[in-house]
C-alpha positions as CSV (number, residue, x, y, z in Angstrom):
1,X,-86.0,-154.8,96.9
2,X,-85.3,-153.1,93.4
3,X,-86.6,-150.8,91.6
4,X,-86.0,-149.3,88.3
5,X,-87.3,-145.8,87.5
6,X,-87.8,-144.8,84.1
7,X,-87.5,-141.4,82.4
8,X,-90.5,-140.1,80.7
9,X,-89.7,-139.9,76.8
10,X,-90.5,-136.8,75.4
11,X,-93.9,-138.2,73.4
12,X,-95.6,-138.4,76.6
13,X,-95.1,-135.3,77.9
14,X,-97.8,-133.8,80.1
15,X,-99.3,-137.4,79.9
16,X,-97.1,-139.4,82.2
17,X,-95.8,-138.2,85.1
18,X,-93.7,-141.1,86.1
19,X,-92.9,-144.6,85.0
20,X,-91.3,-147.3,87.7
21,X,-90.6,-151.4,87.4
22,X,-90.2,-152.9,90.7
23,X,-89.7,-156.4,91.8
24,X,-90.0,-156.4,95.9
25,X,-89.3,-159.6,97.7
26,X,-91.2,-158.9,101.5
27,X,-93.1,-160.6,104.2
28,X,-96.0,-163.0,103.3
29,X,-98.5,-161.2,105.2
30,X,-96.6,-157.4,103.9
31,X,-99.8,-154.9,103.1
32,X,-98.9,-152.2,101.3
33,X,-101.1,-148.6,100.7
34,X,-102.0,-147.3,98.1
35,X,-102.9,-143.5,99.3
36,X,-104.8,-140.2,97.6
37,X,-103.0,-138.8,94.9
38,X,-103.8,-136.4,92.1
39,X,-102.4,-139.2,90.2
40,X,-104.0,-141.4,88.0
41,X,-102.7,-144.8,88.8
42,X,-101.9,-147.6,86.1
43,X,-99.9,-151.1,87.4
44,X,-98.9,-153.7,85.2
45,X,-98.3,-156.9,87.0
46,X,-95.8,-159.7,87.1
47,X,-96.2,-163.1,88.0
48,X,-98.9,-163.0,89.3
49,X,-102.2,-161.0,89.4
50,X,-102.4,-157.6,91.8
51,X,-104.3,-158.3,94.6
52,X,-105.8,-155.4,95.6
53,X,-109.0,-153.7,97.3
54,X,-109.5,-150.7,98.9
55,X,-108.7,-150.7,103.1
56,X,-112.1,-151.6,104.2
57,X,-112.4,-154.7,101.5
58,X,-114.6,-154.0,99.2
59,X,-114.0,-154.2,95.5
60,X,-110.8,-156.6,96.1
61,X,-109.7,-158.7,93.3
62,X,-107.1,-159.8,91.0
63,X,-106.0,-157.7,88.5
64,X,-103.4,-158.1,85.7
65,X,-103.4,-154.9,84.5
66,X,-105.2,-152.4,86.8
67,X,-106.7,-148.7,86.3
68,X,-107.0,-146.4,89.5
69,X,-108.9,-142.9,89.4
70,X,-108.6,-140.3,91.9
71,X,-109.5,-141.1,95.4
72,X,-110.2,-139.9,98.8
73,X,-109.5,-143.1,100.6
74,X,-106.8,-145.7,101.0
75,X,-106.4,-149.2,99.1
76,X,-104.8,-151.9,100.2
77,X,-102.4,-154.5,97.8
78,X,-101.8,-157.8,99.4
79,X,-98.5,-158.7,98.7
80,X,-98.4,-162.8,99.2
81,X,-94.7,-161.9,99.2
82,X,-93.4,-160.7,96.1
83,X,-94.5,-157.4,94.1
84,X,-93.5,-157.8,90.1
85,X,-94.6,-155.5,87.9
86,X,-94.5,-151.5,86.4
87,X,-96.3,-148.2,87.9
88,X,-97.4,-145.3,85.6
89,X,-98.6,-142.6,87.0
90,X,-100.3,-140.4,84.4
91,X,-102.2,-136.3,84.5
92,X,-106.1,-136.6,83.7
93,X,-104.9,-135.8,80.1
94,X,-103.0,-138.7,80.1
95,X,-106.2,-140.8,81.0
96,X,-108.1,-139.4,78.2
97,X,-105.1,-140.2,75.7
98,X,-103.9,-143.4,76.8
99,X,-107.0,-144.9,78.6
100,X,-109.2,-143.6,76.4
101,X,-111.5,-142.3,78.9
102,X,-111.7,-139.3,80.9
103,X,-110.3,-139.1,85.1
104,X,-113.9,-139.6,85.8
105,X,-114.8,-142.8,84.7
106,X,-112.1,-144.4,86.8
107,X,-113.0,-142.0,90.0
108,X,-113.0,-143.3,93.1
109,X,-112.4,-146.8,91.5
110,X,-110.4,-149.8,90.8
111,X,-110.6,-151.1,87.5
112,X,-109.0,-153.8,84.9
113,X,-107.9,-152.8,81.3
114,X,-110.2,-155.0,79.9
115,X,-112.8,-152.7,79.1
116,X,-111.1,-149.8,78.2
117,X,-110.4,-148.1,74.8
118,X,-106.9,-147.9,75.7
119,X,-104.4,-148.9,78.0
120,X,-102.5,-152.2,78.1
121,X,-103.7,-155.0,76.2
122,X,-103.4,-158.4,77.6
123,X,-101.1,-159.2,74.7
124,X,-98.7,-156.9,75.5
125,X,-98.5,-157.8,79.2
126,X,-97.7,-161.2,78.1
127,X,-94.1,-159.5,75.8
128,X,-93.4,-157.4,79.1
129,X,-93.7,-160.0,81.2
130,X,-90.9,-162.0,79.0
131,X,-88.6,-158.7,78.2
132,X,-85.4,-157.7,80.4
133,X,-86.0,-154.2,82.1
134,X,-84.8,-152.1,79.6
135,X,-87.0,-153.9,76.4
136,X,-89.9,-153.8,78.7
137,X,-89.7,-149.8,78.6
138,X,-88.9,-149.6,75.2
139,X,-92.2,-151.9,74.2
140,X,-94.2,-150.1,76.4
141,X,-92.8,-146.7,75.4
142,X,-93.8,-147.3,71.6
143,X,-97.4,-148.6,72.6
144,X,-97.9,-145.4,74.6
145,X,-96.6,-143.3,72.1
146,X,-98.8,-145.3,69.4
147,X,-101.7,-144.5,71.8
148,X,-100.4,-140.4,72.7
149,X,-100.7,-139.7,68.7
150,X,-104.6,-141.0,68.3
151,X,-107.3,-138.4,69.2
152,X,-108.3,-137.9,72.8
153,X,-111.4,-139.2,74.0
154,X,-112.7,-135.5,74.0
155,X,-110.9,-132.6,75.3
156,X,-110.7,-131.0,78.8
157,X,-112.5,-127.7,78.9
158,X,-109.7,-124.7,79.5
159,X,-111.2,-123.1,82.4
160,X,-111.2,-126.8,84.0
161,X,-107.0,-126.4,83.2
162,X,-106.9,-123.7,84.4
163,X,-108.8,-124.3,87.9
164,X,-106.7,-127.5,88.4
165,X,-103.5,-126.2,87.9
166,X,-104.7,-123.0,90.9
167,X,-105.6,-125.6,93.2
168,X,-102.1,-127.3,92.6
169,X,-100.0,-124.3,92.6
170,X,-101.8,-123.0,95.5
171,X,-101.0,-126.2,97.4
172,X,-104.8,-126.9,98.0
173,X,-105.1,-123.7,99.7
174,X,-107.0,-121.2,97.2
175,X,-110.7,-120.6,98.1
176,X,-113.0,-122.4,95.4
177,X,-115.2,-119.1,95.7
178,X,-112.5,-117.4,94.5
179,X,-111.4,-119.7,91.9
180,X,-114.9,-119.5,90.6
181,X,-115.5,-115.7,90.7
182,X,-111.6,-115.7,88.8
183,X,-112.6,-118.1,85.9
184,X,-116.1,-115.7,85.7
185,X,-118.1,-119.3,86.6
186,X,-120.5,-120.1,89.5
187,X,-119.1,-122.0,92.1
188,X,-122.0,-125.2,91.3
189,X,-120.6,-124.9,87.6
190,X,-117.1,-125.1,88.6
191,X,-117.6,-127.8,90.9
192,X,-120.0,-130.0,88.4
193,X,-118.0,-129.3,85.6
194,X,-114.8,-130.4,87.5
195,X,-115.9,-133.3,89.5
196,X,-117.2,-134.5,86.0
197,X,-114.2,-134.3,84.1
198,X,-111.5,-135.5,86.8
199,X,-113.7,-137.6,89.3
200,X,-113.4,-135.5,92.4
201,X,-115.0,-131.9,93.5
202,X,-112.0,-128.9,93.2
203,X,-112.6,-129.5,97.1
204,X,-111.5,-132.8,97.1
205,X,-108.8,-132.2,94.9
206,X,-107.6,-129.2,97.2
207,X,-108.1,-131.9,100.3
208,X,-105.5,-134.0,97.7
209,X,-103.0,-131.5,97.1
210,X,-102.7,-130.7,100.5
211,X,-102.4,-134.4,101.8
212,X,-99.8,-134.6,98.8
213,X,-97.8,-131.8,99.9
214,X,-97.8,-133.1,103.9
215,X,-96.6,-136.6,103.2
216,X,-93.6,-134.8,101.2
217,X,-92.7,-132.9,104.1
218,X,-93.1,-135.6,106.1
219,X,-90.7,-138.3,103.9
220,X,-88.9,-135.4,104.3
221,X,-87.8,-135.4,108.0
222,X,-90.0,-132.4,108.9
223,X,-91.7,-132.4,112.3
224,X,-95.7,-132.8,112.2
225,X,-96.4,-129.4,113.9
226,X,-94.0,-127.8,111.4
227,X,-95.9,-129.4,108.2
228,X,-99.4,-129.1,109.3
229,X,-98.7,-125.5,109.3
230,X,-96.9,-125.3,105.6
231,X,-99.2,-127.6,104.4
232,X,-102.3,-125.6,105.2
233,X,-103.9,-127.6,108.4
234,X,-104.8,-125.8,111.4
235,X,-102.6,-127.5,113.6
236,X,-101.0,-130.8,114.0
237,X,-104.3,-132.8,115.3
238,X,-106.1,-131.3,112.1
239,X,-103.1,-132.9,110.1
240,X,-103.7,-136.1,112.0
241,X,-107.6,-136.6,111.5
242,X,-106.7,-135.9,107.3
243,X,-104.7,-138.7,107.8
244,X,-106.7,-140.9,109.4
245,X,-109.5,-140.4,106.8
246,X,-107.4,-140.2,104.2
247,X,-104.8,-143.1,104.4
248,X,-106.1,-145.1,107.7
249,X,-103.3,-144.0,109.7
250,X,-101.7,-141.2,111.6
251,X,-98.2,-139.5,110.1
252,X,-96.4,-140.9,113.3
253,X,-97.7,-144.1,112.2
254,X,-96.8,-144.2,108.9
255,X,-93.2,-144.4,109.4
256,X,-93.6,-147.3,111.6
257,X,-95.7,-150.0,109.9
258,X,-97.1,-148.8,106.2
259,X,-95.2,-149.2,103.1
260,X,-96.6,-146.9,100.5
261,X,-96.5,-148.1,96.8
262,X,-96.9,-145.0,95.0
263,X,-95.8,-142.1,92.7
264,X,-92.5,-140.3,94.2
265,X,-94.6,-137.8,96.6
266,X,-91.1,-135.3,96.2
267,X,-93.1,-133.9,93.2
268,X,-95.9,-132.7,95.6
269,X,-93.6,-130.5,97.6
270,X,-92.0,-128.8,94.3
271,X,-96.0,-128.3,92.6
C-alpha cells in the first residue's frame, strides 16, 4: 500500500504540518479511523469520493475534497477497497490562511471545500487527479503558496498563541488556572476566547495533546502502564476509558483491528 510523503516547502511554514499521497489497495469492507488530533485535517480524494462520517454515523457523506476541525471523537472512512488521494495536515494558522476561515468554523465537523474562501477548488482536484506524484505536489504547492501570501482571515490573538503552544509543550498537563493567572486573563476569558478561535476548550485541547502524546508511545512499542504514566493519566484503566471516548477503542485493541489514517503521531511525542 504506498504512500508518498511530501516535504513541507518553506512558504508554508508554520501552516502545514505535513503533506502525504497515498493510494491503499485493502479489504472491501476495511474501516479506517480517523482519531483526535490538534491537527486540522484536509484530504483530497482520488477516484472516487471520501466516504466518510463520524463512528456513530452521523454526518456521512461523500466528499471530494474534505475539511476536518478539531475533534473529540472518532470518524470513520469507508474504504470500498481502495484509498486514492492526498492528506494535509495544517496548525489553526494554516486554516485561517489556506481555508480562509478560522479552526472554529470547521470544529467538531466534517466539511466539503465548496464553501470555503480557500482551500482546494474543484478545478484543481480535477489537474491532481491527472498529474504523476511529483506534479501533483508541485501544483498543489504553488496554489498553497498562492493562498499563504493573501491576508489571513483575521489574526489569532497572541495570548491565544501563546496558551496553545503551554498546553502543547506541557503535554496537556499544565493547569488552565494557571495558564490563565500566567497570561493575566480569567479562566472564562481564556477558555471563550480559545474555544472560539480553534474550536475546542484549552481543556479539550489538553485532553488532545495528551491522547496525541499516548498513541506515540504506544506506536512506539511502550507498555500501556508505562505510557499512561508519561502521558499524564492516572493509571492504565484511566488511559483506557480516554480511549474508548476518544477513538472507540482500547490501546490493546488498536493494534489488532483499526487502521488509523492520520498525521504521523511521532510528532506528538517530540511537541
Amino acid at each position: 500500500m504506498p504512500s508518498f510523503e511530501h516535504r513541507v516547502p518553506a512558504s508554508l511554514t508554520g501552516l502545514v504540518a505535513g503533506i502525504e499521497g497515498y493510494d491503499f489497495r485493502l479489504p472491501a469492507d476495511a474501516v479506517h479511523h480517523g482519531l483526535p488530533s490538534r491537527r486540522v485535517t484536509v484530504i483530497v480524494a482520488f477516484d472516487e469520493p471520501l466516504d466518510c462520517g463520524w463512528a456513530d454515523g452521523r454526518d456521512r457523506s461523500g466528499y471530494w475534497a474534505l475539511a476536518g476541525g478539531l475533534h473529540t471523537r472518532p470518524a470513520h472512512i469507508h474504504t470500498h477497497g481502495h484509498q486514492h488521494g492526498i492528506q494535509l495536515s495544517l496548525t489553526p494558522l494554516g486554516a485561517r490562511h489556506l481555508l480562509g476561515v478560522p479552526a472554529s468554523a470547521l470544529g467538531g465537523t466534517i466539511a466539503g471545500h465548496e464553501g470555503l474562501p480557500g482551500g482546494v477548488p474543484g478545478w484543481l482536484r480535477d489537474r491532481l487527479q491527472e498529474a504523476s506524484w511529483p506534479e501533483r505536489f508541485r501544483l498543489l504547492d504553488a496554489h498553497l503558496a498562492g493562498l499563504a501570501a493573501r491576508e489571513p482571515g483575521g489574526l489569532i490573538h497572541d495570548d491565544l498563541r501563546r496558551a496553545w503552544t503551554a498546553i502543547v509543550r506541557s503535554g496537556g498537563g499544565i493547569a488552565i488556572a494557571r495558564l490563565a493567572s500566567e497570561l493575566g486573563r480569567s479562566r472564562r476569558w481564556l477558555s471563550g476566547r480559545f474555544a472560539a478561535e480553534f474550536g475546542v476548550s484549552p481543556k479539550e485541547l489538553a485532553r488532545v495533546v495528551r491522547f496525541e502524546r499516548s498513541r506515540a508511545l504506544l506506536g512506539a512499542g511502550r507498555p500501556p502502564a508505562e505510557v499512561a504514566q508519561a502521558s499524564g493519566y492516572a493509571d492504565q484503566p484511566h488511559l483506557n476509558r480516554e480511549w474508548r471516548a476518544l477513538a472507540g477503542f482500547t490501546p490493546t485493541q488498536l493494534a489488532a483491528n483499526f487502521p488509523i489514517v492520520q498525521d504521523d503521531p511521532a510528532g506528538a511525542a517530540r511537541g
